[in-house]
N, C-alpha and C positions, 0 to 999 in steps of 0.2 A: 970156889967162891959161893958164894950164901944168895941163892938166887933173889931172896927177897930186897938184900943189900942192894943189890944189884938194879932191881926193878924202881925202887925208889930211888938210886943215884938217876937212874934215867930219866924216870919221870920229874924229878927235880930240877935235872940239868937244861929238859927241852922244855920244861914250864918255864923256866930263866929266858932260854931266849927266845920263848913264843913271846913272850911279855916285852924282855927287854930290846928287841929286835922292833917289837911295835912300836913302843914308845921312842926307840931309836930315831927311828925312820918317820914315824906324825910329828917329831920334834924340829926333821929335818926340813919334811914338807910345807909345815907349817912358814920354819922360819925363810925359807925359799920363796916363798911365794908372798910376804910379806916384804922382798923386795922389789918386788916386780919387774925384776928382769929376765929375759926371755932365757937369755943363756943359761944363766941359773938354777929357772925351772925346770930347763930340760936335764941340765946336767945330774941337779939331786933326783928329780924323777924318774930319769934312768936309773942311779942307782939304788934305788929305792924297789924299783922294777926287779930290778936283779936281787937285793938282799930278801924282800917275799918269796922267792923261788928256792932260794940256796940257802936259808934260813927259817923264813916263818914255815912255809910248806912242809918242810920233812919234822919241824919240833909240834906242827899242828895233828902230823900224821901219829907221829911220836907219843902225843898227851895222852889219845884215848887207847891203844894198843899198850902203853907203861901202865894206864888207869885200871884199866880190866885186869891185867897180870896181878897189878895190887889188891886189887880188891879179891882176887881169887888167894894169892898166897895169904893175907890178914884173914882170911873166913869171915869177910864182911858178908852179909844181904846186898846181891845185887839191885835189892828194891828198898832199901833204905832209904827215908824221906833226905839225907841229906846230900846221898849219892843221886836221888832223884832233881833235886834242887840243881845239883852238879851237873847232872847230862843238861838238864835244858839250856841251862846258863851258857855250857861252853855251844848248844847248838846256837843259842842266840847271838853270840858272839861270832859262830864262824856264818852264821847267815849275814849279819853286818860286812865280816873279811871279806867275803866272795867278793860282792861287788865291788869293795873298796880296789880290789886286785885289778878290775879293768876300768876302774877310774883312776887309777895311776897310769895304767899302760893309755887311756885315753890323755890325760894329761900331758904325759910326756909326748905322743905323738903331734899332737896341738901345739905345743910348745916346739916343737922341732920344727914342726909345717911351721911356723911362722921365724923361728930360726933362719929358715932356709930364703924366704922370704921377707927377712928385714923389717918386718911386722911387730903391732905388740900382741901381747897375749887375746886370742879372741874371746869373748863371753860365751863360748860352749865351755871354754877352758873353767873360766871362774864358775859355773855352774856347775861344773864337775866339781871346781874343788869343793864348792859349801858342801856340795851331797856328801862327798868325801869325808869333807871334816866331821858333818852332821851324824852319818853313821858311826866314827871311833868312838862316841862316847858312851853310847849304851854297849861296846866291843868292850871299851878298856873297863867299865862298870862292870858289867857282867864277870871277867877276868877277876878283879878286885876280889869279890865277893867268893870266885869259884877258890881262889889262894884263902879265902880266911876259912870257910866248909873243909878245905882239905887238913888246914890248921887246928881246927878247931873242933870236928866231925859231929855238930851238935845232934842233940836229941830234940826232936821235933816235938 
């Protein structure tokens, strides 16, 4: 097998679903929490919890160990302004994901505590989520842009 084929199937495959796992799962959250019901919230932010773990994590781990292997088999410049462009972008982006990870896992808790409790959603809840929502967009931005650099590998 043609290791380069190979590198790029990879890194293809878990750019797919770093991206579409996100957009999955913000589409999910999003629409969950627009009902405002308690059950709801907990249930999609559980699994929301769990599709970051067993999805975004290992295609996040995936991106940059596929990226490097590429860039070494094409004999790119690992200092290429547009590979440059590219490292910052996806670090911008996973410094966004970090915290979004335990603003789900606080979400879902919140929403369970008051599950348990008969309750509606508390205001730490909804403040987690604006932050939540507030950071995906410079994540999904950042992402956007880093898919058209890889498309497109311009000259600076």
């Amino acid at each position: 097998m043609d290791p380069y084929l190979t590198a790029r199937w990879l890194h293809i495959l878990s750019s797919t679903v770093l991206f579409g796992t996100g957009m999955g799962t913000a589409f999910q959250m999003v629409w969950a929490m627009r009902t405002g019901r308690v059950e709801t919230i907990h249930s999609v932010a559980s699994g929301v919890v769990v599709a970051d773990w067993i999805f975004t994590t290992p295609a996040g781990i995936l991106q940059p160990l596929t990226g490097i292997w590429l860039i070494h088999l094409a004999g790119y410049d690992f200092d290429a302004p547009w590979l440059l462009a590219v490292y910052a972008l996806y670090v911008l982006a996973f410094c966004c994901w970090l915290p979004v990870v335990f603003l789900q896992i606080r979400l879902r808790d919140l929403a369970g505590e008051a599950l348990a409790k008969g309750t509606s959603l508390p205001a730490a809840a909804h403040r987690a989520y604006r932050i939540w929502f507030a950071l995906g967009w410079p994540a999904f931005a950042a992402l956007v842009v880093v898919f058209w650099l890889m498309v497109n590998r311009p000259e600076f």
